[in-house]
Residue frames relative to the residue before (quaternion, step in Angstrom):
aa qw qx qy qz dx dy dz
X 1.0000 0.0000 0.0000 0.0000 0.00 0.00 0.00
X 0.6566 -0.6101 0.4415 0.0418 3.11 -1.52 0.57
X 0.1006 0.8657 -0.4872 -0.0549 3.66 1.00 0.59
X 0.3166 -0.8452 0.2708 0.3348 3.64 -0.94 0.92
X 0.4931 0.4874 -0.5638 0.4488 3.32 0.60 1.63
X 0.6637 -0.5023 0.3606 0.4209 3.78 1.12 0.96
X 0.5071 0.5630 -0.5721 0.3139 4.09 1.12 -0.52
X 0.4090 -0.5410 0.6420 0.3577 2.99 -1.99 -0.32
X 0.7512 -0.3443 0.1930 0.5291 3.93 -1.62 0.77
X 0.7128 0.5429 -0.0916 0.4345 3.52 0.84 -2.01
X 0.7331 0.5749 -0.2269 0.2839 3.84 0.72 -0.57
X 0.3724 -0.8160 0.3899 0.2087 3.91 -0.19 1.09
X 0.3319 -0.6487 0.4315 0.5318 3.51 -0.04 0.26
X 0.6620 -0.3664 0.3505 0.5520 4.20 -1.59 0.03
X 0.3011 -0.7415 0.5952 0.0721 3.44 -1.38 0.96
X 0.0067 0.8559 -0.5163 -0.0306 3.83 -0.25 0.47
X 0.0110 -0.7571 0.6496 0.0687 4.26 -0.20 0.72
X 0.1364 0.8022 -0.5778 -0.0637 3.73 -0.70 0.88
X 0.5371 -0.7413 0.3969 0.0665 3.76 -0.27 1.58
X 0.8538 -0.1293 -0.0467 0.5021 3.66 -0.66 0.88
X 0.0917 -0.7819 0.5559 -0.2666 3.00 0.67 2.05
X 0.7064 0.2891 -0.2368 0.6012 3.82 0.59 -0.20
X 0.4900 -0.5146 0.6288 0.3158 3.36 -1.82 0.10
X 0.8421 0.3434 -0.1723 0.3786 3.87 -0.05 -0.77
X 0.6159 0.5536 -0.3708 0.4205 3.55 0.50 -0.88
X 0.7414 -0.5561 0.3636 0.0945 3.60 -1.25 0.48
X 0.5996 -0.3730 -0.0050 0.7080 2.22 2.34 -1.34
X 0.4597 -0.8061 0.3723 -0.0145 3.06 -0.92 0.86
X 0.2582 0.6709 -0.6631 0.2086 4.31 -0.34 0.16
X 0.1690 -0.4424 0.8802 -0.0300 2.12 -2.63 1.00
X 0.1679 -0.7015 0.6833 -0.1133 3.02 -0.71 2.11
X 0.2690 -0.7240 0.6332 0.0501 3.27 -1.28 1.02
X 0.1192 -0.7211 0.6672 0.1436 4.05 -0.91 0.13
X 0.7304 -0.0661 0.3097 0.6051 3.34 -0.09 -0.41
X 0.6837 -0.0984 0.2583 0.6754 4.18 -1.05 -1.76
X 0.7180 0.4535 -0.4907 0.1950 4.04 0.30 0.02
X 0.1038 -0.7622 0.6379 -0.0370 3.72 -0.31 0.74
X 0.1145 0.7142 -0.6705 0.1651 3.28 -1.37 1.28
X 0.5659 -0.6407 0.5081 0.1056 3.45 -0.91 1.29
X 0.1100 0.7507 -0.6498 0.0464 3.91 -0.16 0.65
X 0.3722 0.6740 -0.6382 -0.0004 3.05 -1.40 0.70
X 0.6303 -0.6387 0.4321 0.0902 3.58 -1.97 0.85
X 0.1736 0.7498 -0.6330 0.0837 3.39 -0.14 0.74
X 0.2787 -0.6729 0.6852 0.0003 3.44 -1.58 1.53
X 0.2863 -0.7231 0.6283 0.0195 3.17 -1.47 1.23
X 0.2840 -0.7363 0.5792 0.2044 3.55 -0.84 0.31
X 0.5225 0.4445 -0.4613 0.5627 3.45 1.18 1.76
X 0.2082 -0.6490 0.6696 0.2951 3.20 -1.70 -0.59
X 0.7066 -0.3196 0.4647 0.4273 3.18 -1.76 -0.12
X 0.4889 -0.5934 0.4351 0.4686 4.06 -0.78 1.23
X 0.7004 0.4322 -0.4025 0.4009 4.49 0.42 -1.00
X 0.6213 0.4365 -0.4515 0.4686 4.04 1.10 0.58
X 0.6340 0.5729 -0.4797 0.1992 3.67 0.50 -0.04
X 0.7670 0.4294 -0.2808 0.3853 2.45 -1.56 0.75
X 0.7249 0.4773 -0.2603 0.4230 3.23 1.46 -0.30
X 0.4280 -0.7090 0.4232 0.3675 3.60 1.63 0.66
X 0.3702 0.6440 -0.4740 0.4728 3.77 1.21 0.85
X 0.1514 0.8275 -0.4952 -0.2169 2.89 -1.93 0.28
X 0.5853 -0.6847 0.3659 0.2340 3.27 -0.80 0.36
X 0.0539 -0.7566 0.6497 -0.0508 3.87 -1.35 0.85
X 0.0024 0.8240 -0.5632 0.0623 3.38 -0.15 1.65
X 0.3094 -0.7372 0.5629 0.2094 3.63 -0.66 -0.05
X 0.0928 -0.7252 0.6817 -0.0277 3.94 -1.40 0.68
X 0.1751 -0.7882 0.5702 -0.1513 3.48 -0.71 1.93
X 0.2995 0.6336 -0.7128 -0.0258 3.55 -1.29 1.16
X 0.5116 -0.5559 0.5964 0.2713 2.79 -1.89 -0.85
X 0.5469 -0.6669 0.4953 0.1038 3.50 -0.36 0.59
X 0.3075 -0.8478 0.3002 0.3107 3.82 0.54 1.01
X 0.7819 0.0508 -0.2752 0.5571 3.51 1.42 0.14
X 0.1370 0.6191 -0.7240 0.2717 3.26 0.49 1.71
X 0.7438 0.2555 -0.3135 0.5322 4.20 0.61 0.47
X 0.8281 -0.3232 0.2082 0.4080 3.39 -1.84 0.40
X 0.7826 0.0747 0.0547 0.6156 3.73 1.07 -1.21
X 0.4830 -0.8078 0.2148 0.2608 3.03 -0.96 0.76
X 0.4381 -0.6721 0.5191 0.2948 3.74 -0.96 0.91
X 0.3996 -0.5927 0.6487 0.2614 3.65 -1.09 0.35
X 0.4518 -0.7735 0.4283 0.1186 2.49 -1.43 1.19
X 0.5574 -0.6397 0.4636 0.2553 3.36 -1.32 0.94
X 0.2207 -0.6769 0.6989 -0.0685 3.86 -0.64 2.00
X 0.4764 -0.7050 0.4891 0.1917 3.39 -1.14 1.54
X 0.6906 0.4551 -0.2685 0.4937 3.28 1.22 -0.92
X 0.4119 0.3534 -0.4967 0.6772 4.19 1.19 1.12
X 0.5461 -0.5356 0.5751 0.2901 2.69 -2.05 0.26
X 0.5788 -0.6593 0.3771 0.2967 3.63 -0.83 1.11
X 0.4377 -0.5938 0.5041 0.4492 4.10 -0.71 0.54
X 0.6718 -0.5295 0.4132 0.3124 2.97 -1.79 1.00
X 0.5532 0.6234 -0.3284 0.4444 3.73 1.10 -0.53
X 0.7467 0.5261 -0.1549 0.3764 3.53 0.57 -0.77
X 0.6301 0.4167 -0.2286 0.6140 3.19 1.49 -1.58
X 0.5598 0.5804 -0.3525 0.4749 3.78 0.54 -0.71
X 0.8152 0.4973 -0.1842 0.2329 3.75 0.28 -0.54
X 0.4039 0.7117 -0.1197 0.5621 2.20 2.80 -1.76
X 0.7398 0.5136 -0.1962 0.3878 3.18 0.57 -1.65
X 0.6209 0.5800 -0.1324 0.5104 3.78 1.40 -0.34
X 0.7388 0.3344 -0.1865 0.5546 3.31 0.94 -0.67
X 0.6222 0.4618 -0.3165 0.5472 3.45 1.48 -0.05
X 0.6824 0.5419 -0.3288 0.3641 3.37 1.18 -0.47
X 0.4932 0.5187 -0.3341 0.6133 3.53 1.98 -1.07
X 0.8635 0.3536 -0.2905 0.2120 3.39 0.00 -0.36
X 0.4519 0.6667 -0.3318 0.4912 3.14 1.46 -0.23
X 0.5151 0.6857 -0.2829 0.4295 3.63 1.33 -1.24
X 0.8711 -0.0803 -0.1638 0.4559 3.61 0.68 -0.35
X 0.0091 0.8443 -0.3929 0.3643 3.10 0.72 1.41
X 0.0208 0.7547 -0.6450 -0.1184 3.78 0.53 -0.17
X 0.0839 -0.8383 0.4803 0.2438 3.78 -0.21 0.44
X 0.7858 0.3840 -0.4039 0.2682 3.15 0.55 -0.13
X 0.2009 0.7192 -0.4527 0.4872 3.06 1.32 0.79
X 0.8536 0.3614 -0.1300 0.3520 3.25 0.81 -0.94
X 0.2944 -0.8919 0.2790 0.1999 2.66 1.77 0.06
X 0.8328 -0.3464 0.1596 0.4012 4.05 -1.00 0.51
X 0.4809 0.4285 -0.4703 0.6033 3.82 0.93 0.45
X 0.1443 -0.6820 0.7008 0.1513 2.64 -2.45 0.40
X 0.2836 -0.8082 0.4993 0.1304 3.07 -1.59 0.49
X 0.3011 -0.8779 0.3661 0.0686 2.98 -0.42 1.45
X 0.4000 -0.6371 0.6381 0.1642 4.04 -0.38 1.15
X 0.1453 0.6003 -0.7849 -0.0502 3.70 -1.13 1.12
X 0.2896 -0.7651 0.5588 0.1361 3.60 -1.48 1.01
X 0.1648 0.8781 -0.4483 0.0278 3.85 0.39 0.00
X 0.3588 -0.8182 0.4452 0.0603 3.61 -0.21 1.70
X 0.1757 0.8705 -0.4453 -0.1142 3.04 0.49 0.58
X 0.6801 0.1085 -0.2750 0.6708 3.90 1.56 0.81
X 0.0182 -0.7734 0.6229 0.1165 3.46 -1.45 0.86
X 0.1110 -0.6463 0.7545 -0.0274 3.04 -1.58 0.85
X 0.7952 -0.2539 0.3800 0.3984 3.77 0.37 0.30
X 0.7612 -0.0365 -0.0723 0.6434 3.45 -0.83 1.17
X 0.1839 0.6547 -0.7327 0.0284 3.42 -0.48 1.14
X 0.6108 0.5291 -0.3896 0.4418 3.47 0.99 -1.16
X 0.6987 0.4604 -0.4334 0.3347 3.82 0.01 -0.58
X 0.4925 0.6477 -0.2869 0.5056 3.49 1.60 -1.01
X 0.5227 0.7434 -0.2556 0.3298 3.76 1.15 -1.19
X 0.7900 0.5394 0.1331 0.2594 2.44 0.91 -2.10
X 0.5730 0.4917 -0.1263 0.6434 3.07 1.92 -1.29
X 0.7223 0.4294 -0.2799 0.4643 3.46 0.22 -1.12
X 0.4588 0.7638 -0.2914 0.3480 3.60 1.29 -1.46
X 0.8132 0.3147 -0.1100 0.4771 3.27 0.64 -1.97
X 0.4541 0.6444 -0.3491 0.5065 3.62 1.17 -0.33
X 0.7125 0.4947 -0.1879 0.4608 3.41 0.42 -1.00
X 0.5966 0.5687 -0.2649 0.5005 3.62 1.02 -1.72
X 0.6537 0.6183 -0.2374 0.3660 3.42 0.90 -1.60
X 0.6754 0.4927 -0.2268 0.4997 3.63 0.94 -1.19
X 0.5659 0.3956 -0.4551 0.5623 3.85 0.70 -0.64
X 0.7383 0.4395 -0.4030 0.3154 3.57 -0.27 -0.99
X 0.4945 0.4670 -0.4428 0.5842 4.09 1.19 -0.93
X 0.6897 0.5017 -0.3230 0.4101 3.46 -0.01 -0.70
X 0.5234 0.6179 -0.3319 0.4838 3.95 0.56 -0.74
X 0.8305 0.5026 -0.0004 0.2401 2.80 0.35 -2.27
X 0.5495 0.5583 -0.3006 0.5441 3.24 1.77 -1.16
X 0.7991 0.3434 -0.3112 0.3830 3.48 0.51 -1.36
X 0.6422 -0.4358 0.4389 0.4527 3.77 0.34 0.43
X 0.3604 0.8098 -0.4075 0.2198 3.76 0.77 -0.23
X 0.6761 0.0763 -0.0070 0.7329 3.33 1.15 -1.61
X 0.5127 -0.6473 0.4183 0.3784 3.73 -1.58 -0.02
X 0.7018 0.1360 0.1522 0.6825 3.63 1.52 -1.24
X 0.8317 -0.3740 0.3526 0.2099 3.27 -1.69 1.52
X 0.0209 0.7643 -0.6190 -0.1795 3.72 -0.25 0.62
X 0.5769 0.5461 -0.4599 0.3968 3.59 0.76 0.08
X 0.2649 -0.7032 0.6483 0.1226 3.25 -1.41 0.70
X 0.8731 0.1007 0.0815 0.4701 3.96 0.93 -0.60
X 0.5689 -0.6438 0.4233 0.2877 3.02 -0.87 0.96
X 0.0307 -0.9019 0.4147 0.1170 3.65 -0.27 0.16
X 0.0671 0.8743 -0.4724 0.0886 3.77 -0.04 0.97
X 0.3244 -0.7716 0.5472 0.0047 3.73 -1.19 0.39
X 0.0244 -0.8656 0.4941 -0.0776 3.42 -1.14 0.80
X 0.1789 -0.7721 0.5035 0.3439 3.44 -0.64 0.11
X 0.1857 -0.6589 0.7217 0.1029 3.69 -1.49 0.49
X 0.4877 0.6059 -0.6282 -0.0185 3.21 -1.89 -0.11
X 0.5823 -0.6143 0.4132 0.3359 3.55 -1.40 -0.47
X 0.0556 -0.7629 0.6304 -0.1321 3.70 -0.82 1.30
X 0.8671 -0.0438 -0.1137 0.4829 2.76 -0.57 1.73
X 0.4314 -0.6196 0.3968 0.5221 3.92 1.67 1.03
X 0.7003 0.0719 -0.5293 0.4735 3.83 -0.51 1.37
X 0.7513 -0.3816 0.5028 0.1925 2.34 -2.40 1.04
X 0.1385 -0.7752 0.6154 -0.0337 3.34 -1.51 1.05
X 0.3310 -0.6468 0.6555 0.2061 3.68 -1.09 0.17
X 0.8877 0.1143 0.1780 0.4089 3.67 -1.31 0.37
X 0.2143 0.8454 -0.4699 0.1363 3.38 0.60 0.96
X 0.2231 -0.7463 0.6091 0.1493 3.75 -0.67 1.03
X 0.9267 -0.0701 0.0278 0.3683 3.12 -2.15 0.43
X 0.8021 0.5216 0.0668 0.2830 2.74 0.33 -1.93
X 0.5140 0.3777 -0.2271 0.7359 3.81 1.58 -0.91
X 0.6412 0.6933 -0.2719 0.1853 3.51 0.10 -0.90
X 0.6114 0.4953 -0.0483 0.6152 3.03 1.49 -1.94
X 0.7838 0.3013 -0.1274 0.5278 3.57 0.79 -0.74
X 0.3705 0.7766 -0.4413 0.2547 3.46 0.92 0.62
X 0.3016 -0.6932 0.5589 0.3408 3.66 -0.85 0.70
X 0.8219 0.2002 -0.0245 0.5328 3.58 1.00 -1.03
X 0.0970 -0.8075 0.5818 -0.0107 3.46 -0.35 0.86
X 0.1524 0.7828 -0.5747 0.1836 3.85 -0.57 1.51
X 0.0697 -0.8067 0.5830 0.0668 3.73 -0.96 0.86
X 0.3308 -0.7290 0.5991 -0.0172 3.28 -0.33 1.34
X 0.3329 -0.7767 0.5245 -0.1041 3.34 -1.58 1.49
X 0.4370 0.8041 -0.3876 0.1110 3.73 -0.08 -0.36
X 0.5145 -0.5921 0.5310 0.3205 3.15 -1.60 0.60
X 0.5771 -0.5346 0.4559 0.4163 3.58 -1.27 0.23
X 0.6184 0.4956 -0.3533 0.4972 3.32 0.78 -0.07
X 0.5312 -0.6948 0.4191 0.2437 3.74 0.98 0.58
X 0.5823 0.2789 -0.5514 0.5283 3.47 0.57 1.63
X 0.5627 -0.5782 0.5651 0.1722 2.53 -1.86 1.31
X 0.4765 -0.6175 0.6200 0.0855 3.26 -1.93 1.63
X 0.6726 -0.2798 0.2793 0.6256 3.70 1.08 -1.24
X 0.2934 -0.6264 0.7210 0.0410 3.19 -1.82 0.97
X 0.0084 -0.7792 0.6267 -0.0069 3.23 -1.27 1.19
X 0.1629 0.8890 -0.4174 0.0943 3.44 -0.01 1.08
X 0.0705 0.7991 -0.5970 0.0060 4.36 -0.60 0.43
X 0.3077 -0.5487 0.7512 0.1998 3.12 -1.58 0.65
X 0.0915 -0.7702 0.6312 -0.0053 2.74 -1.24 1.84
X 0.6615 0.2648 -0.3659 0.5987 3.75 1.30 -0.30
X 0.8438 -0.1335 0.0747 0.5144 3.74 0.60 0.33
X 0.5449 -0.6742 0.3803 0.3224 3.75 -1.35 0.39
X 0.4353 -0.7557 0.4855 0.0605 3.10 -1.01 1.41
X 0.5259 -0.7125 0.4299 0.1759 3.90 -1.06 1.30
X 0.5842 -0.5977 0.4099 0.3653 3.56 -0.67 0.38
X 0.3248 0.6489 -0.4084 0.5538 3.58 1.35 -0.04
X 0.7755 0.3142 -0.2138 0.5041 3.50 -0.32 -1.63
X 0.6260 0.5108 -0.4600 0.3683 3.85 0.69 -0.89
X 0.7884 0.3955 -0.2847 0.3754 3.55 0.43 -0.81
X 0.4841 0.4378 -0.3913 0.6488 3.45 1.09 0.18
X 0.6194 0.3697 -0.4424 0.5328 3.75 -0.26 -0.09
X 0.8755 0.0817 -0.2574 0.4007 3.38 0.31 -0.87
X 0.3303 0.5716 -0.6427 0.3887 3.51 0.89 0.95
X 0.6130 0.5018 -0.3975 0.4630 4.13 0.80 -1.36
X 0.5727 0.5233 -0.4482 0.4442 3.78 0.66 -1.11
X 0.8422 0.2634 -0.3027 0.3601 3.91 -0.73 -0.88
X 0.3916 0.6587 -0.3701 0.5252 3.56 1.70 -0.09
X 0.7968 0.3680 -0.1261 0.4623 3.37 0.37 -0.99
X 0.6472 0.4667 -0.2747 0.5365 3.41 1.04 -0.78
X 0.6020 0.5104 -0.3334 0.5158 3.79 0.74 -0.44
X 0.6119 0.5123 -0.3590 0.4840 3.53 0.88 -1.03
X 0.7080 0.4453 -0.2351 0.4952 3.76 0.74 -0.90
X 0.5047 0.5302 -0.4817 0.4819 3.64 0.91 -0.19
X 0.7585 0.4070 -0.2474 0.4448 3.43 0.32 -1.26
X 0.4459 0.7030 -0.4670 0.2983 3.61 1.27 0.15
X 0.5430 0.7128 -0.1464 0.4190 2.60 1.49 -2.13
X 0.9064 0.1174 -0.0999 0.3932 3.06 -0.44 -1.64
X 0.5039 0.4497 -0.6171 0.4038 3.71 0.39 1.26
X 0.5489 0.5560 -0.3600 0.5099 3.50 1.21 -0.39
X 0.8029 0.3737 -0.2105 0.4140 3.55 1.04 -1.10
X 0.6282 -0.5916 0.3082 0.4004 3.49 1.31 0.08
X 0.7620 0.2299 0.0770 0.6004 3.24 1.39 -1.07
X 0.3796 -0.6478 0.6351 0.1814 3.81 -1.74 0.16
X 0.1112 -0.6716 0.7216 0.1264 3.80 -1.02 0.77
């Protein structure tokens, strides 16, 4: 088939992870997907959430927007002092959950670190884009921790990366933009650790319900893709968790 950006079923769009993208944050990236681009960066507190004190725990939450013309027309923007769209908090909640997964917290001891995501172009798969860059970013505060004598030892156990899958036009797809997306029978975002285990699967039949056949292909392309992005990471990062 014929995808309408020339890919093939199996093929990611060009990936691009560029590292201390800000001056101030801890850490910083501008992750690219293809046309989606999102701004990650890592800021560490020397607190926790009040239900962690005291427990020599810490904590890695995550904060998701969109940029009012990071799309075709423009979204309003998200005011802290409104309640956040269900789209946004939903995602937040995701990128804190993949990442928290390999976190050793007490390693990290009583501080948190706080994941800002900010889309500042979509084309599809912004959250998964979140996610990749997200951990890339998470990664740099913690090198950073570590150098200064701050922490004693790596709280991360795994690389952690993300992807979309689904079916456009009844075949399986990798990495779907804007365009596959909107016109998707199956929409599914696929999680994992570089070590090949899944963090979380999100998947729906939006033009109808999809067979365990198509599921295991979707999530065969998913850990395909998500591996491919591990090894993004850790040539950008010097190293492999």
């Amino acid at each position: 088939m014929q995808r309408p950006d020339g890919r093939t079923k199996g093929a990611m769009r060009p990936v691009k992870i560029t590292t201390d993208y800000t001056m101030y944050a801890e850490g910083s990236v501008l992750v690219e997907m293809g046309n989606t681009k999102v701004i990650c960066t890592a800021s560490v507190e020397e607190k926790v959430p009040p239900f962690l004190e005291g427990k020599g725990l810490g904590w890695v939450t995550a904060e998701y927007a969109m940029l009012p013309r990071a799309t075709n027309t423009r979204k309003k923007r998200d005011i802290k002092s409104l309640k956040l769209d269900g789209r946004s908090s939903e995602i937040q909640r995701l990128i804190g959950r993949a990442l928290r997964a390999v976190v050793d917290r007490e390693a990290l001891g009583e501080r948190q670190i706080t994941i800002d995501c900010d889309v500042i172009q979509a084309d599809g798969g912004t959250r998964c884009a979140s996610i990749t860059g997200g951990f890339v970013a998470l990664w740099l505060a913690c090198k950073k921790l570590l150098a200064d004598g701050v922490i004693e030892r790596m709280p991360l156990t795994a690389q952690v990366a993300a992807v979309s899958v689904g079916i456009f036009e009844d075949e399986a797809v990798l990495d779907l933009n804007y365009a596959e997306d909107s016109h998707a029978i199956v929409d599914c975002n696929v999680v994992m650790t570089s070590k090949g285990e899944f963090i979380e699967v999100q998947g729906t039949g939006e033009g109808r319900p999809f067979t365990d056949t198509e599921l295991r292909k979707l999530l065969g392309l998913g850990k395909r893709g998500c591996l491919t992005l591990c090894r993004k990471q850790a040539k950008v990062m010097g190293e492999s968790l």
